[in-house]
MILOZA-369249 format. One record per residue: residue in one letter; residue number from 1; x, y, z of N, C-alpha, C, O in turn. Coordinates in steps of 0.02 Angstrom, whole numbers, plus 32768, in hexadecimal, padded with zeros to 4 digits. Atoms other than C-alpha are relative to their C-alpha. Layout:
MILOZA-369249
A/NUM/X/Y/Z/X/Y/Z/X/Y/Z/X/Y/Z $
...
***
This chain:
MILOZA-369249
X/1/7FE5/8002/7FBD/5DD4/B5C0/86D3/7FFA/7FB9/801D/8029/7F99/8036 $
X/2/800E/804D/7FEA/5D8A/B51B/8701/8033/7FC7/7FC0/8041/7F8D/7FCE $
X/3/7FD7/8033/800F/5DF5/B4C5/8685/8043/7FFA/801A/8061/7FC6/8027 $
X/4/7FBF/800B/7FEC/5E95/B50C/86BC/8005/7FE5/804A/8040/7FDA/8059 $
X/5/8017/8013/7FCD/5E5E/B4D3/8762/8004/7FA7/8006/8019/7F83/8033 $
X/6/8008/804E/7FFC/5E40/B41F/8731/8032/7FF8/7FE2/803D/7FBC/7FED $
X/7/7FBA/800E/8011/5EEA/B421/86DA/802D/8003/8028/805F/7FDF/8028 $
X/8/7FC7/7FEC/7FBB/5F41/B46B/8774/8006/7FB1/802C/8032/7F88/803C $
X/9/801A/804C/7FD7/5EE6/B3D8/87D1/8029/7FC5/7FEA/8052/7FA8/800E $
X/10/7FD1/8042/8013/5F2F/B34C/876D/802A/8009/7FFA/804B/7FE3/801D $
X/11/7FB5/7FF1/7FFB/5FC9/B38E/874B/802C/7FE5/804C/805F/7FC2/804F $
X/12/7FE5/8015/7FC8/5FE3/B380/880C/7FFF/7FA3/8016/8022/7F78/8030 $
X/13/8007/8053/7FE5/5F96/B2DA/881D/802F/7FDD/7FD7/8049/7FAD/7FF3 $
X/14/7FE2/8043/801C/5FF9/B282/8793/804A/8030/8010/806B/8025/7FDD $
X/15/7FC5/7FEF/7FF1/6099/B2E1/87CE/8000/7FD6/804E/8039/7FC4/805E $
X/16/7FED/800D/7FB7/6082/B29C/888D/7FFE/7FA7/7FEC/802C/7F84/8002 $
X/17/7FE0/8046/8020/606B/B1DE/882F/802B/7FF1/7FE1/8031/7FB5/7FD2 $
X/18/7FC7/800A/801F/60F7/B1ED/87DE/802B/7FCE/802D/8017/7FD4/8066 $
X/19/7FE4/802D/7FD6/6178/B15A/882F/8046/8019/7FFE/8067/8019/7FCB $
X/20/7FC9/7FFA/7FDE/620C/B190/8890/8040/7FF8/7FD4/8046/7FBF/7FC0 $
X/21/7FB6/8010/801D/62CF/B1AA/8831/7FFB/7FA8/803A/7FE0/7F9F/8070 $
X/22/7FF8/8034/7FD0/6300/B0E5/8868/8052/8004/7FD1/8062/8011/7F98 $
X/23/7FBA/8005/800F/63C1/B0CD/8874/8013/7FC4/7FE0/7FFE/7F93/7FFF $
X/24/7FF1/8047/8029/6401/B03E/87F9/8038/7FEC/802D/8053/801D/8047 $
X/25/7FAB/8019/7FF0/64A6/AFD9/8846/800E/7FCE/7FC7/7FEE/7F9D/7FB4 $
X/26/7FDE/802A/8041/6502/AF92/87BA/8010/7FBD/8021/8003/7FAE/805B $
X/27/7FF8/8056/7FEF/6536/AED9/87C5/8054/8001/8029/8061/7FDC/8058 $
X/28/7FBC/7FF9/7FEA/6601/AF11/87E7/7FF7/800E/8043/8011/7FE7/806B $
X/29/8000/7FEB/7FBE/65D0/AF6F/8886/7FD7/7FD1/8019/7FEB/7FCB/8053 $
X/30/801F/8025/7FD2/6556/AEF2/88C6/801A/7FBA/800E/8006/7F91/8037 $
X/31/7FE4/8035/7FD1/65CE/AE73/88C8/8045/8003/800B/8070/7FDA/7FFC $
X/32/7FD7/7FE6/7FE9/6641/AED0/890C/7FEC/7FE1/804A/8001/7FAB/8060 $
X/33/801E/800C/7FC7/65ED/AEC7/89A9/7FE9/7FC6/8018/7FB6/7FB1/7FFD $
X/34/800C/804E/7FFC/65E9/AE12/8A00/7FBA/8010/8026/7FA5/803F/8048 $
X/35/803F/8010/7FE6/654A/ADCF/8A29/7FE5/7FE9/803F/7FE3/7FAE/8052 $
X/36/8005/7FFE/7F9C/6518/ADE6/8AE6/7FC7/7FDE/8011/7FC8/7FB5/8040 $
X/37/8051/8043/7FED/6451/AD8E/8AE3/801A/7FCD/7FE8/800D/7FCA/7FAC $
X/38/7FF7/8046/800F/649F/ACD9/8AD4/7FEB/7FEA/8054/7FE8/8003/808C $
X/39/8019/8022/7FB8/6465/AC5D/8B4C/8033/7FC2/7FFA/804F/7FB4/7FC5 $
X/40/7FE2/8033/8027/64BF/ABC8/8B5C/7FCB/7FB8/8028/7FAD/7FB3/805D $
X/41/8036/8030/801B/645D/AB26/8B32/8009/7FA6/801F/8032/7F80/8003 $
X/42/7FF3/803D/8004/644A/AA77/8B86/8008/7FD2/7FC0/7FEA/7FF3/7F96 $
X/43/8018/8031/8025/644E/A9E4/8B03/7FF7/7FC2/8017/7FED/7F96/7FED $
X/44/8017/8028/7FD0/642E/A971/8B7E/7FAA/7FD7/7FDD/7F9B/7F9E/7FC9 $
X/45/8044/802E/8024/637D/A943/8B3C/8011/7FEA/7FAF/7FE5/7FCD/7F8F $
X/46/7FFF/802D/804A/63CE/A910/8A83/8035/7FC2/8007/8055/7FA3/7FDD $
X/47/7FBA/8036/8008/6445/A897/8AD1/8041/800F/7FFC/8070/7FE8/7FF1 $
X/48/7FB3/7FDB/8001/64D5/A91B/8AD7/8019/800F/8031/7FEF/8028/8057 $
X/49/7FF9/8004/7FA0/6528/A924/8B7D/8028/803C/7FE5/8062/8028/7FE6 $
X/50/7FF6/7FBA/7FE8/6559/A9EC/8B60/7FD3/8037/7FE3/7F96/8037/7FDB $
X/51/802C/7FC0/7FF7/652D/AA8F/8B40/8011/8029/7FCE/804B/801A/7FC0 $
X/52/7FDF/7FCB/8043/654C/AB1D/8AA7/7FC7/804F/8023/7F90/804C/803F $
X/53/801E/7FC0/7FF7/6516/ABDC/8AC7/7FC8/8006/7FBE/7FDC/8003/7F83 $
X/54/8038/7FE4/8039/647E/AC04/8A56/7FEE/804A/7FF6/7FFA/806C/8027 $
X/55/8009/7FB0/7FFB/644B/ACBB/8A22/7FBD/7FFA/802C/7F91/7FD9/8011 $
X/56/803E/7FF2/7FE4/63BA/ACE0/8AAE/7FCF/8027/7FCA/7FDF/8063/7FCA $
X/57/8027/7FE8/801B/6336/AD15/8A39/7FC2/7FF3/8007/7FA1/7FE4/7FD6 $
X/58/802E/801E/7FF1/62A6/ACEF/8A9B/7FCE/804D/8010/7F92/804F/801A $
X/59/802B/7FAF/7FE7/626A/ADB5/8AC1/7FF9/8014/7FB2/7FF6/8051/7FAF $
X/60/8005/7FF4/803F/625A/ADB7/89F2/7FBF/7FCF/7FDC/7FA4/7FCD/7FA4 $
X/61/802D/803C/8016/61E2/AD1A/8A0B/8031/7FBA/7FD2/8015/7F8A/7FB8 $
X/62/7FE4/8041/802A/6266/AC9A/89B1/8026/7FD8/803D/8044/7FF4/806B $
X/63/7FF5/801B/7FCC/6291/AC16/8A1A/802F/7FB9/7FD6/8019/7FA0/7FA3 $
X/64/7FF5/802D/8022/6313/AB88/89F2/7FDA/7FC7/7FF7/7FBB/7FA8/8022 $
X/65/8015/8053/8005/62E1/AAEA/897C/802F/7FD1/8005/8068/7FE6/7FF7 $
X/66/7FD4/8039/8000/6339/AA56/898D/7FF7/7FBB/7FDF/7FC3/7FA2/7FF3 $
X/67/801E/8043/8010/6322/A9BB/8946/803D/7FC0/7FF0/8068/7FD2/7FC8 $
X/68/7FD2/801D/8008/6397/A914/8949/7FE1/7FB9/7FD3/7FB3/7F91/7FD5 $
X/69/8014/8036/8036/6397/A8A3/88C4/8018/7FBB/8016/804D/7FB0/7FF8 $
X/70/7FF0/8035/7FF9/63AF/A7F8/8906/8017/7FCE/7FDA/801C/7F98/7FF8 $
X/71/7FDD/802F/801F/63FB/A798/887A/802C/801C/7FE7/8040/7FF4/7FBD $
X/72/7FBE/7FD8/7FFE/6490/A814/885F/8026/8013/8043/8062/8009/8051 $
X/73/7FD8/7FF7/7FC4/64A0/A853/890D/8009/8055/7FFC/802E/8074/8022 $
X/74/7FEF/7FB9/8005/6495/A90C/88D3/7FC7/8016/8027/7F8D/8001/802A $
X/75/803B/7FC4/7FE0/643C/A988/8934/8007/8046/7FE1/8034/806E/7FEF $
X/76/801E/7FB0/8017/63F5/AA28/88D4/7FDB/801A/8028/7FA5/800B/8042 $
X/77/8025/7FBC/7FE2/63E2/AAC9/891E/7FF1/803B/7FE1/800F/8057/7FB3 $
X/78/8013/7FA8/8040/638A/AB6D/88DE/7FFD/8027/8032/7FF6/800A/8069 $
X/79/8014/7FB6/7FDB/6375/AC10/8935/7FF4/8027/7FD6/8023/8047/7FBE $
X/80/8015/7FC1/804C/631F/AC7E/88AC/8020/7FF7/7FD4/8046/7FC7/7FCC $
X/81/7FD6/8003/8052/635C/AC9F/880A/804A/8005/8018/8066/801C/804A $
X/82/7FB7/7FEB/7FFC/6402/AC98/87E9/8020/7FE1/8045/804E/7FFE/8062 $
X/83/7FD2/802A/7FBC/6438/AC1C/8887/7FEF/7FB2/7FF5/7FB4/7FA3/7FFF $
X/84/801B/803C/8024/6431/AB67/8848/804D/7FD9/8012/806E/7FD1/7FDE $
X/85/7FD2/803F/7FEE/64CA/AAEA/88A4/7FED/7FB4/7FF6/7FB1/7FA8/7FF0 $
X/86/800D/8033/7FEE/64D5/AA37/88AA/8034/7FDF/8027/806F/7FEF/801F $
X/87/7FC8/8012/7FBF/6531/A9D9/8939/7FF8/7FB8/7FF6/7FC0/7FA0/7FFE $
X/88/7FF2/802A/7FEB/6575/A935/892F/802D/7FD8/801D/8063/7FF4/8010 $
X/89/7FBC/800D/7FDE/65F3/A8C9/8992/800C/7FDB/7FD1/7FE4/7FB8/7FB3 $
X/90/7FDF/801E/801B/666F/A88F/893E/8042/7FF2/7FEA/804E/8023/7FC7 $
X/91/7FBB/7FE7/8001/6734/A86C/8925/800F/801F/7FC9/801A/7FFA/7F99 $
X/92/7FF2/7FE3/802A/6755/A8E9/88BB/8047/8042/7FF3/8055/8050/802E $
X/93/7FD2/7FCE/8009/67E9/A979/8887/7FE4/803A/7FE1/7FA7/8033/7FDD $
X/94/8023/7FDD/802D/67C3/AA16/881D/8028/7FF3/7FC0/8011/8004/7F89 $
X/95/7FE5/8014/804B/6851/A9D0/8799/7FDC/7FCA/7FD6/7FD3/7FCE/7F99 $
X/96/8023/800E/8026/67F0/A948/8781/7FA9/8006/7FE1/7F8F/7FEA/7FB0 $
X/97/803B/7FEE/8020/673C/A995/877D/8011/8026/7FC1/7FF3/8019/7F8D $
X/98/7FDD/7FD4/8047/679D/AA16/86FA/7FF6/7FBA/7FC1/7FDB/7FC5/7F8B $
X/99/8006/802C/804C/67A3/A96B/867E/7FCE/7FF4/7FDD/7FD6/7FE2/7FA3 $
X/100/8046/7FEE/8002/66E5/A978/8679/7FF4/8023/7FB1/7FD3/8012/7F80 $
X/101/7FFA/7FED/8042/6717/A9F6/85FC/8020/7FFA/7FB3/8019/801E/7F82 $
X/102/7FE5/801C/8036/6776/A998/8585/7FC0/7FCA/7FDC/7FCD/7FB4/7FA4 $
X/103/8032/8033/801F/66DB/A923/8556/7FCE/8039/7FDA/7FAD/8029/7FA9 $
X/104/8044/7FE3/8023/6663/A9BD/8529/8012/802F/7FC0/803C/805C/7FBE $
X/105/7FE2/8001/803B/6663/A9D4/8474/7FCA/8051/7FDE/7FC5/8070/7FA9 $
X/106/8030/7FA6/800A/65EA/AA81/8478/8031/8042/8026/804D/806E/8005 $
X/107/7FDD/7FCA/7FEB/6643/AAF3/8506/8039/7FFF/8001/805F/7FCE/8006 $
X/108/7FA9/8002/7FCF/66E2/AB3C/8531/7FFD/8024/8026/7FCD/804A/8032 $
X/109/8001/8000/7FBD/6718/AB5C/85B7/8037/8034/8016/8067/8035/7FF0 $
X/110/7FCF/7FC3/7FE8/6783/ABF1/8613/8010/8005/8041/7FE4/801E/8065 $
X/111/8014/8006/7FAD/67BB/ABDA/86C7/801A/8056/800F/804B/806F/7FF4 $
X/112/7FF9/7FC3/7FEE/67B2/AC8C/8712/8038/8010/804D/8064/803A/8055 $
X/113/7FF4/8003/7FA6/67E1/AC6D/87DF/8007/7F9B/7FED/7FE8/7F73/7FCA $
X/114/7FEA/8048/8008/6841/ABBD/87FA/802A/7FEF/8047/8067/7FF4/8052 $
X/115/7FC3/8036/7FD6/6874/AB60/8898/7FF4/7FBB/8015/7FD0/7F93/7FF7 $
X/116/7FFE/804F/7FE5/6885/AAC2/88F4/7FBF/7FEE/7FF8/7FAF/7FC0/7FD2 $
X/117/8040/801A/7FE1/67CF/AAC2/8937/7FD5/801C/7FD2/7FA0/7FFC/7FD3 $
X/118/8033/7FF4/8030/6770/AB24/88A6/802C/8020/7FBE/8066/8032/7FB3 $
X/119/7FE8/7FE4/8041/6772/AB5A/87FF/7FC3/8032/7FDC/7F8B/8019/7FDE $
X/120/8042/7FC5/8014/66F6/ABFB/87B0/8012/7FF7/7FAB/804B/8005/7F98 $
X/121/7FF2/7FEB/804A/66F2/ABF5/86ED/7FBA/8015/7FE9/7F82/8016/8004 $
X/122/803D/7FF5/8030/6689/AC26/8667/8003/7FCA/7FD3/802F/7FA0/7FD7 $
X/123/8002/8034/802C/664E/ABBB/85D1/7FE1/8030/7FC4/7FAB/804A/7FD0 $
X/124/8017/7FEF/8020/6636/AC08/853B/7FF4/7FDB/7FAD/8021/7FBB/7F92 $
X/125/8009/803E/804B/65F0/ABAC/8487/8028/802A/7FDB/8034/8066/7FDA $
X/126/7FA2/7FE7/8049/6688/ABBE/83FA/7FD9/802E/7FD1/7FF6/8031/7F9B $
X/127/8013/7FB7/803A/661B/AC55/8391/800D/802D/8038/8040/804F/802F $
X/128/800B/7FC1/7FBD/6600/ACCA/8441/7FD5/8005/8005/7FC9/8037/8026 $
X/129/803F/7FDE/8007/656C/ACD8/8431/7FD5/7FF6/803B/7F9C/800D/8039 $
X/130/8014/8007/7FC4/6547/AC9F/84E9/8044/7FD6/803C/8063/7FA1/803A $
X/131/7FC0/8017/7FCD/65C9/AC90/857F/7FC6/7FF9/8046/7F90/8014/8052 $
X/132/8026/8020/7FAE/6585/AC47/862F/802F/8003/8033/8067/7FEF/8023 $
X/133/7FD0/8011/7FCC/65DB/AC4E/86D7/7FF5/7FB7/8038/7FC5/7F96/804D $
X/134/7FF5/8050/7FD5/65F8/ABB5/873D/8030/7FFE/8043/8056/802E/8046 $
X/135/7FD1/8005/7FD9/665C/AB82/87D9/7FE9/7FB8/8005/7FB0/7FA2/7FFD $
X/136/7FFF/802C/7FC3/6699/AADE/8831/801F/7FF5/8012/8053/7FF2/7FF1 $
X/137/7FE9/8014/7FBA/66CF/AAAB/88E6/8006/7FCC/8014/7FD1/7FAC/8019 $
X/138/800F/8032/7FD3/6709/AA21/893E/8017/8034/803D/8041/8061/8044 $
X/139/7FFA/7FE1/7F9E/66F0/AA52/8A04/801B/7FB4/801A/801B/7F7E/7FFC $
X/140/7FDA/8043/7FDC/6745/A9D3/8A7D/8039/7FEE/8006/8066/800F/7FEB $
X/141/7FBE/800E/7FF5/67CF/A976/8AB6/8011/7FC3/7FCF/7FF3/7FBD/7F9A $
X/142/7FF8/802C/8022/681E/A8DC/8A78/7FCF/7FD1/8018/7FB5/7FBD/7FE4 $
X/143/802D/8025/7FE6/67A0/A868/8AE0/7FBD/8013/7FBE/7FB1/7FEF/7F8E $
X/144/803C/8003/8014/670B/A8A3/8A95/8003/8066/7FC0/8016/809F/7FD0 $
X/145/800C/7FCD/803C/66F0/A92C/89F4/7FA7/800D/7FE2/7F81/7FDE/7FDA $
X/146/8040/7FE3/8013/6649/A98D/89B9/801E/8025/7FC8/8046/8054/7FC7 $
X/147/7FE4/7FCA/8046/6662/A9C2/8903/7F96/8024/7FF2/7F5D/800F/7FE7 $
X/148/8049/7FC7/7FFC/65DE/AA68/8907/800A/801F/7FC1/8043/8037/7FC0 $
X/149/7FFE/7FE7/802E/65C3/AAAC/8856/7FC1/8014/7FDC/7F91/7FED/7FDF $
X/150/8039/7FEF/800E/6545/AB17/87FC/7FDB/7FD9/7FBA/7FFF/7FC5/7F8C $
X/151/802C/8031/8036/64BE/AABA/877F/8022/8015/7FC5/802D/804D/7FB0 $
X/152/8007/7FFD/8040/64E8/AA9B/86EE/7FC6/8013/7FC8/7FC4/802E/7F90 $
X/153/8048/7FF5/802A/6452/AAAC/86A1/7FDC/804F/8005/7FA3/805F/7FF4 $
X/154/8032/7FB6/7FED/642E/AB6B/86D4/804F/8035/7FED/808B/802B/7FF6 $
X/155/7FD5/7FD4/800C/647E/AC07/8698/801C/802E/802E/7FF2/8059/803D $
X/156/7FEB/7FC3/7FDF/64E1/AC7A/8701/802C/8034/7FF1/805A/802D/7FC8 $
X/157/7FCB/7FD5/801F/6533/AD1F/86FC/8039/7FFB/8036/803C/7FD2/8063 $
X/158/7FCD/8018/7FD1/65D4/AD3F/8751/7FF5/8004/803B/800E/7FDC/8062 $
X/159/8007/7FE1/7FAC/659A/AD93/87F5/7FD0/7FB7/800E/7FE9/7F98/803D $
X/160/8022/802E/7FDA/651F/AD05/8816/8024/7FB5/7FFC/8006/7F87/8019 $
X/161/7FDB/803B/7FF3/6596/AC74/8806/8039/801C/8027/8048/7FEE/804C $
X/162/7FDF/7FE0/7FBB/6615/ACDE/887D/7FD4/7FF9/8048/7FE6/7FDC/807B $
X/163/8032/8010/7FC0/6583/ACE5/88FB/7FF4/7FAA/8008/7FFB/7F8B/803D $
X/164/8000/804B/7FEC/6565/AC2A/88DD/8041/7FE3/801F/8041/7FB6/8048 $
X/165/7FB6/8025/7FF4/6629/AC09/88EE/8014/8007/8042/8031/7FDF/8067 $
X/166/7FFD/7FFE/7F9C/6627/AC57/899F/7FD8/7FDE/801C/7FF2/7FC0/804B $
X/167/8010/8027/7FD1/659D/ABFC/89E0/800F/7FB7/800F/7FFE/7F99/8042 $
X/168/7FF0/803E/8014/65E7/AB55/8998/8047/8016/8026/8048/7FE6/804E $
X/169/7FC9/7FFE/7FD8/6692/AB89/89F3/7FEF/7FFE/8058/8016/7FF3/8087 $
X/170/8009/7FFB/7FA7/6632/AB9A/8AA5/7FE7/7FB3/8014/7FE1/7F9D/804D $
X/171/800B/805C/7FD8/6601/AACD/8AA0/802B/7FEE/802B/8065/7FEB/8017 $
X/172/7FED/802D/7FD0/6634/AA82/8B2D/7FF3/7FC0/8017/7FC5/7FB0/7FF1 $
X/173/8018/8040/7FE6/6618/A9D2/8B83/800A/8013/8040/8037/802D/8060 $
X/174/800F/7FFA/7FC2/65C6/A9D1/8C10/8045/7FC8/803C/8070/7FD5/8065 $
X/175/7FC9/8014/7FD3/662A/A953/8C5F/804C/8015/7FF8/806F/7FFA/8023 $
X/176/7FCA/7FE1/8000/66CC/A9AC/8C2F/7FF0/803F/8034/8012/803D/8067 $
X/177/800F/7FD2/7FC9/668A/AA41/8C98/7FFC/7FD5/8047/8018/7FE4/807C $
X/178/800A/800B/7FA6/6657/A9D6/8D2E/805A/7FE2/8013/8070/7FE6/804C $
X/179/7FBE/801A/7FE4/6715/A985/8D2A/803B/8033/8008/8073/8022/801A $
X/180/7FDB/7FBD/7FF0/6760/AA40/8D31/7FED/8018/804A/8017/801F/8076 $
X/181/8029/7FF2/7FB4/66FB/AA6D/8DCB/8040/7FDC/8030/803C/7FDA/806D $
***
């Protein structure tokens, strides 16, 4: 009697620790849905006279890094995994950042989404055996251009270089805003 007792017992206890059904969202539906916690971001302290929306991810504890490299002129930004831009001014097109890819003798290259102001591809090495997603932007007018594009040096899948490609489409210059006013 006393055993079925102490079996009843645990039974309940490791049934009430058991952890909750948790709902998965696949990668299609979650970037389906545009991303509403963005903040948007002075650059004012790197020597950048505007502004780009960042994902708010500060109630998760991640907070943007930044860092500007003074003998290029690039400024890298992270926001957690999987968010990795770099911003520099410069006169640039996306036909001729596209020639970029005629020098590299490892990837190729696939443009997916293509206009004036950006371009989204993948890069995949000539076996398959690893494809990467990528984007880049010039923001601006003819006066002044910001070509915003995700690191090279870091892997992404497609949904997180879509999320990078929107917040690299919300740069602005500050003084272009104050001369709309």
């Amino acid at each position: 009697m006393m055993r079925k007792l102490l079996c009843l017992l645990l039974s309940i206890v490791l049934l009430g620790c058991s952890s909750p059904e948790v709902e998965h969202v696949n990668e299609a539906s979650a970037s389906s849905t545009p991303e509403k916690n963005v903040e948007m971001i002075s650059l004012n302290p790197y020597s950048i006279d505007g502004a780009i929306a960042l994902p708010g991810m500060a109630s998760k504890g991640v907070e943007p890094s930044m860092s500007l490299n003074d003998i290029t002129g690039v400024l890298d930004i992270n926001v957690g995994r999987g968010f990795n831009i770099q911003l520099r001014e410069e006169s640039q097109t996306i036909s001729n950042l596209k020639t970029e890819w005629t020098m590299d003798p490892v990837w190729t290259y696939k443009v997916i989404e293509e206009t004036d102001h950006h371009i989204l591809y993948s890069k995949r090495l000539p076996d398959g055996s690893m494809e990467q997603f990528h984007f880049m932007a010039v923001q601006g007018g003819d006066e002044r251009k910001m070509v915003i594009r995700s690191s090279a040096m870091e892997e992404f899948e497609k949904v997180q270089a879509l999320r990078m490609l929107e917040s690299a489409r919300s740069f602005t210059w500050i003084n272009d805003l104050a001369q709309t006013k």
